[in-house]
C-alpha positions as CSV (number, residue, x, y, z in Angstrom):
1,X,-4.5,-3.3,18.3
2,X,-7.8,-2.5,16.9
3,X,-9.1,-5.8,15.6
4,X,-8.8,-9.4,15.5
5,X,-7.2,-11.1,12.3
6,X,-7.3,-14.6,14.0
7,X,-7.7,-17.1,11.1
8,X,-7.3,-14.5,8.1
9,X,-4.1,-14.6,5.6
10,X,-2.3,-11.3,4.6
11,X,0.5,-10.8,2.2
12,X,2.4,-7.4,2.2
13,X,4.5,-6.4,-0.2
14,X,7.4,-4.2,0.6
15,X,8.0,-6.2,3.6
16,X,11.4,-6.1,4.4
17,X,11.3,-2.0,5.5
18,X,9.7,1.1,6.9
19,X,6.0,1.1,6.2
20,X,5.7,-2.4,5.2
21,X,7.4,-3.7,7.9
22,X,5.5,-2.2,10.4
23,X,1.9,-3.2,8.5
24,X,3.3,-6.8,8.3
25,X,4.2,-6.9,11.8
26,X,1.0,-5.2,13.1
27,X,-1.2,-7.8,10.9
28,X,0.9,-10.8,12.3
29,X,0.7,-9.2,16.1
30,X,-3.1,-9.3,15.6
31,X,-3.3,-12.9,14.5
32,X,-3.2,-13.1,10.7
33,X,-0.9,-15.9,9.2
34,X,1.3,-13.2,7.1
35,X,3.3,-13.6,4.4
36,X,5.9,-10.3,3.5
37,X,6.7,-10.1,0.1
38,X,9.9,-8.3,-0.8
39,X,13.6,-8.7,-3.3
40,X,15.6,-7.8,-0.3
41,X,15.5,-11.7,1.7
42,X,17.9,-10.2,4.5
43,X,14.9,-7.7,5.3
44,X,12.4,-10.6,5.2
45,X,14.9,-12.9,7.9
46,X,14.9,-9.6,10.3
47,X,11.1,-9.5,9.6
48,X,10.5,-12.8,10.7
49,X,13.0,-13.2,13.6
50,X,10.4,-10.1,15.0
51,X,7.3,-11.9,14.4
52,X,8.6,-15.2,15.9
53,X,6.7,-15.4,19.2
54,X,3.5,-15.5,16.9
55,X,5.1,-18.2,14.9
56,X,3.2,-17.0,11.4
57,X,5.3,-15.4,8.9
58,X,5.9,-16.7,5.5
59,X,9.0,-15.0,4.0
60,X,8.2,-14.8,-0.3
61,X,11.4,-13.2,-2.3
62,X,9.7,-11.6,-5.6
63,X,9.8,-8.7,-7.8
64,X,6.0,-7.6,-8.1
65,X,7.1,-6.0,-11.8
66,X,7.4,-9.5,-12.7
67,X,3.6,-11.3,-13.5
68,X,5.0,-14.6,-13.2
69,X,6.5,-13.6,-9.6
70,X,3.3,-12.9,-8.5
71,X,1.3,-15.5,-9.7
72,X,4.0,-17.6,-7.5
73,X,3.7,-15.5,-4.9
74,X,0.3,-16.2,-4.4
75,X,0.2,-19.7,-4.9
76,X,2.6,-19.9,-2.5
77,X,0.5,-18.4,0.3
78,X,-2.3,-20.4,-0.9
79,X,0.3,-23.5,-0.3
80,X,1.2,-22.5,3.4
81,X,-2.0,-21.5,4.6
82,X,-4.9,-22.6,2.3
83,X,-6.7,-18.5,1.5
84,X,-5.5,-15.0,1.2
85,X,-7.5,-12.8,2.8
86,X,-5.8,-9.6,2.8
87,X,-3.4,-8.2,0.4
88,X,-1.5,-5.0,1.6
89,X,0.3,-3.1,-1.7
90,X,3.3,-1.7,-0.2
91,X,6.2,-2.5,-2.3
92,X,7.6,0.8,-4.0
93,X,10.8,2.8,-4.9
94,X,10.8,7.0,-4.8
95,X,12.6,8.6,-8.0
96,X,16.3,7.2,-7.3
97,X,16.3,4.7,-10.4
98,X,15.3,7.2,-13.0
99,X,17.9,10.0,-11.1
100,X,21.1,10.9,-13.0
101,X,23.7,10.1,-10.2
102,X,21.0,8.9,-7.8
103,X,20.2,11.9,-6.1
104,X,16.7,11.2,-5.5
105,X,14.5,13.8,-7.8
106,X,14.9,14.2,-11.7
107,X,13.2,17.0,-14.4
108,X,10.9,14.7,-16.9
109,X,14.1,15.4,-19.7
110,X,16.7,14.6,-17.8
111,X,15.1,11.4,-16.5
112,X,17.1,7.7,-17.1
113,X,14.4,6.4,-19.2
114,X,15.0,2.6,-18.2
115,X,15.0,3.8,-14.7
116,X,11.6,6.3,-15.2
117,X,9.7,2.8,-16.6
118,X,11.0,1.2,-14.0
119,X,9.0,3.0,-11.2
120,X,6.4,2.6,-12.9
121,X,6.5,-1.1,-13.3
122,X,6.7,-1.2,-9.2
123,X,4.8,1.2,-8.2
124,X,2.0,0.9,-10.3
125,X,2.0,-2.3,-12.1
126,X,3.4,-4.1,-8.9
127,X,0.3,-3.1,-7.1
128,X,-2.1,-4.0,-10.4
129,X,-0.7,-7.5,-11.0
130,X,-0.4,-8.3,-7.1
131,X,-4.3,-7.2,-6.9
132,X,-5.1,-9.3,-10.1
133,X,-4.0,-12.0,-9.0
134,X,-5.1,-12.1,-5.0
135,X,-8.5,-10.9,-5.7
136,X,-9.4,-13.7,-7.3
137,X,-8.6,-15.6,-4.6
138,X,-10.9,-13.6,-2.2
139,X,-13.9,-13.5,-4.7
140,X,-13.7,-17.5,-4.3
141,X,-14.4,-17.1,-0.7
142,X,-17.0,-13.8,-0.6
143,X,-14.6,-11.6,1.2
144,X,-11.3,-9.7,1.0
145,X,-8.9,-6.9,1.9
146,X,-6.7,-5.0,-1.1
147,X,-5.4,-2.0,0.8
148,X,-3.0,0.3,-1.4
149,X,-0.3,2.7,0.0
150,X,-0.3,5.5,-2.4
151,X,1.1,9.1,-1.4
152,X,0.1,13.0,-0.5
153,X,-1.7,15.1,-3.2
154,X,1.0,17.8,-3.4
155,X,3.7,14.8,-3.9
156,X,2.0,13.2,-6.8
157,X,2.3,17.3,-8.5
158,X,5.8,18.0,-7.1
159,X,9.0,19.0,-9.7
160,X,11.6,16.2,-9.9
161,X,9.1,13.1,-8.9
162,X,6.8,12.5,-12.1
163,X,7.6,9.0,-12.1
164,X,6.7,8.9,-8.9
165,X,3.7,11.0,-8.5
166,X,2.5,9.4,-11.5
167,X,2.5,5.9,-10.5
168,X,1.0,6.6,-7.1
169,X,-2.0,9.4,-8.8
170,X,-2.8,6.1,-11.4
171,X,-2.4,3.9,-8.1
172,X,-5.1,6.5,-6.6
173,X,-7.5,6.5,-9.4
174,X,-7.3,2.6,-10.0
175,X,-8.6,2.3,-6.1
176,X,-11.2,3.9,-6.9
177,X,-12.3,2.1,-10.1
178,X,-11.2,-1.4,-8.4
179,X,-13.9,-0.6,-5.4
180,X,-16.7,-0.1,-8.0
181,X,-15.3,-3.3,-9.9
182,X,-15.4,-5.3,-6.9
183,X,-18.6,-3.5,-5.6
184,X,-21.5,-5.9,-3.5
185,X,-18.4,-8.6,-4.0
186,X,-17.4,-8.6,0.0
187,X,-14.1,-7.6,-1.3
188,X,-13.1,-3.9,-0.7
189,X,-10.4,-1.8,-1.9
190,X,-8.7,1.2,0.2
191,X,-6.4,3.2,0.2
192,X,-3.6,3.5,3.4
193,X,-1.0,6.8,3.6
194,X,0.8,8.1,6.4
195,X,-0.1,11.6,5.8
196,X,3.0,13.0,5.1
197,X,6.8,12.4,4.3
198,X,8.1,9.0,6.6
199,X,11.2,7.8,7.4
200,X,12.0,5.4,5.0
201,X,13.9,4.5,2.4
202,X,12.4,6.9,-0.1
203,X,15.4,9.0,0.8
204,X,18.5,8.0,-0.5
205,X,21.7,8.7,1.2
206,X,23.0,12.0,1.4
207,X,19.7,13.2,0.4
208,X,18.2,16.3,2.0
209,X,15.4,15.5,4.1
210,X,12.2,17.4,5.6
211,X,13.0,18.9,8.9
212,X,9.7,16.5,10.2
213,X,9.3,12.8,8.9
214,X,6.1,10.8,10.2
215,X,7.3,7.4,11.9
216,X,6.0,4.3,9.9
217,X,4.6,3.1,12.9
218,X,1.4,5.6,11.9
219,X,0.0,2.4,9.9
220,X,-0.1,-0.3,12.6
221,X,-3.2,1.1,13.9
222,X,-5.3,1.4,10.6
223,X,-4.2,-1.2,8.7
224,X,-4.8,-3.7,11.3
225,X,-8.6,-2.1,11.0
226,X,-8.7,-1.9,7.4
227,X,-7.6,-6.2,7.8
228,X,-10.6,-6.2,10.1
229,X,-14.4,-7.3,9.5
230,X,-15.3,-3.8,11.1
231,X,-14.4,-2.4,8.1
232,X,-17.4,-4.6,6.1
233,X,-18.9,-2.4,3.7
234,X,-16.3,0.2,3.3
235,X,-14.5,0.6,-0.1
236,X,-13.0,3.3,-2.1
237,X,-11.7,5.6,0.1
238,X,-8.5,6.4,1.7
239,X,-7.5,7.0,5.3
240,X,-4.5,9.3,6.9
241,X,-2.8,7.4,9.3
242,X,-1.1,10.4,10.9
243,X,-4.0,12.0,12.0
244,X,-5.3,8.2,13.7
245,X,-6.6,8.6,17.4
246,X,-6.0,5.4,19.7
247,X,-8.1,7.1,22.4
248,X,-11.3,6.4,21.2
249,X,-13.3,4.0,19.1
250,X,-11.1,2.6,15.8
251,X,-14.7,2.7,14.0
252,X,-14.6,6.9,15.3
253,X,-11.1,6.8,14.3
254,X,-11.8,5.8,11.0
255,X,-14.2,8.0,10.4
256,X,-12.5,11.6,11.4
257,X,-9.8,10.3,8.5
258,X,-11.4,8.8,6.0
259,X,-12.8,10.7,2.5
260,X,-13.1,9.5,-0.7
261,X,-10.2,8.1,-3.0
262,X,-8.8,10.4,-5.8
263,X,-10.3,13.2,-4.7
264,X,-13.5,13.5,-6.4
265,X,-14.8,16.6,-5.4
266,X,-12.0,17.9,-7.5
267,X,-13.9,17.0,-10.4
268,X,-17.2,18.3,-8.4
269,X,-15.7,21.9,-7.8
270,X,-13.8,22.1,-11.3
271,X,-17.4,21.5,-12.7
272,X,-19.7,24.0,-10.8
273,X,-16.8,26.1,-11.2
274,X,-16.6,26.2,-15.0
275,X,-20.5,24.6,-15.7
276,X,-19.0,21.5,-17.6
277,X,-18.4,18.2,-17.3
278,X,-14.9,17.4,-16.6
């Protein structure tokens, strides 16, 4: 595992499965007292029952949509273990609420309206209040991990997912403009994607899938490096996790996939492209 989280506090949200599972499980196997934050507690029990030989798992039941969930959420890992150091945004649902039928995709106009909100509310404002909230915690103690779990480029433009793609291109964009909030702070904010489409839960049953889906198991790696004090300093980009090499240095690693969050030198080209600002 590349790094040591002995003595540090993480919270991940969207514990219970796939990607947040295995981020939750990597930070706990590299010594962070971990608390996984998710609605489904069955997830959570199987979650814990895993990490038991480290013996540091707090098991939260919340909806991040809801403000006063999250405030309790992190009081409540302030209560077990006295900081939050870390705060993985994970939680999230594909298109399947706002679906007619639940079939997974939906055009803009033919979109359940309670169910398009909806993904917002998660996916976006689930990750906003959960980083409201923890990061003052870690501005009380000079240091601090918000790492956010946004999606591909060509996803956040693809027909049938605008709820979707939306929430996670706003989630992009606030990274960067939380990194310059929190800038010289000790607190950074990053962004963490596996680099492709994963097998999770993003696809509902019965729903055609990609002939190649990334494990989840892609995040252990760089999350437990993003957690890590050899990230100091670093804030406001985002890092592929598919493309993460375990055979040399995680500092190297980090560096052959790292670039800038939300994609700046779109603007940069648009504008030497066209001669105006953008």
């Amino acid at each position: 595992m590349a790094g040591n989280l002995e003595g540090r506090v993480a919270l991940v949200t969207g514990a219970a499965s796939g990607m947040g599972r295995v981020m939750a499980a990597a930070l706990a196997q590299a010594g962070a007292n971990t608390a996984g934050l998710d609605v489904q507690p069955a997830g959570l029990d199987a979650l814990a029952a895993e990490t038991a030989p480290k013996g540091n798992l707090l098991k939260i039941v919340a909806d991040v949509s809801d403000a006063s969930e999250c405030q309790r959420a992190i009081a409540d890992v302030i209560s077990a273990f006295g900081r939050l150091d870390i705060l993985v945004n994970c939680a999230g649902v594909g298109m399947t609420p706002a679906a007619p039928r639940g079939q997974g995709r939906a055009k803009f106009f033919e979109a359940n309206v309670e169910g398009y909100l909806r993904v917002l509310a998660i996916n976006l404002g689930g990750s906003f209040l959960m980083g409201h909230f923890a990061a003052r915690e870690m501005l009380e103690n000079n240091w601090g991990r918000i790492i956010n779990v946004t999606t591909s480029f060509d996803t956040m433009l693809a027909g049938g997912l605008s709820a979707y793609g939306a929430s996670k291109s706003a989630l992009e964009a606030s990274t960067a403009s939380w990194a310059k909030d929190l800038a010289g702070t000790g607190v950074t904010v990053n962004i963490l994607v596996p680099g492709g489409p994963t097998d999770t839960a993003f696809f509902p049953p019965g729903a055609p899938k990609p002939p190649v889906l990334i494990d989840p198991q892609v995040m252990a790696l760089p999350v437990v490096w993003l957690a890590s004090t050899g990230s100091d300093g670093i804030t406001g980009c985002r890092f592929v996790a598919r493309d993460w090499d375990d055979k040399i240095s995680p500092l190297e690693a980090a560096k052959k996939v790292r670039a800038p969050a939300a994609w700046p030198t779109l603007a940069e080209n648009a504008q030497a492209t066209r001669g105006v600002a953008i």
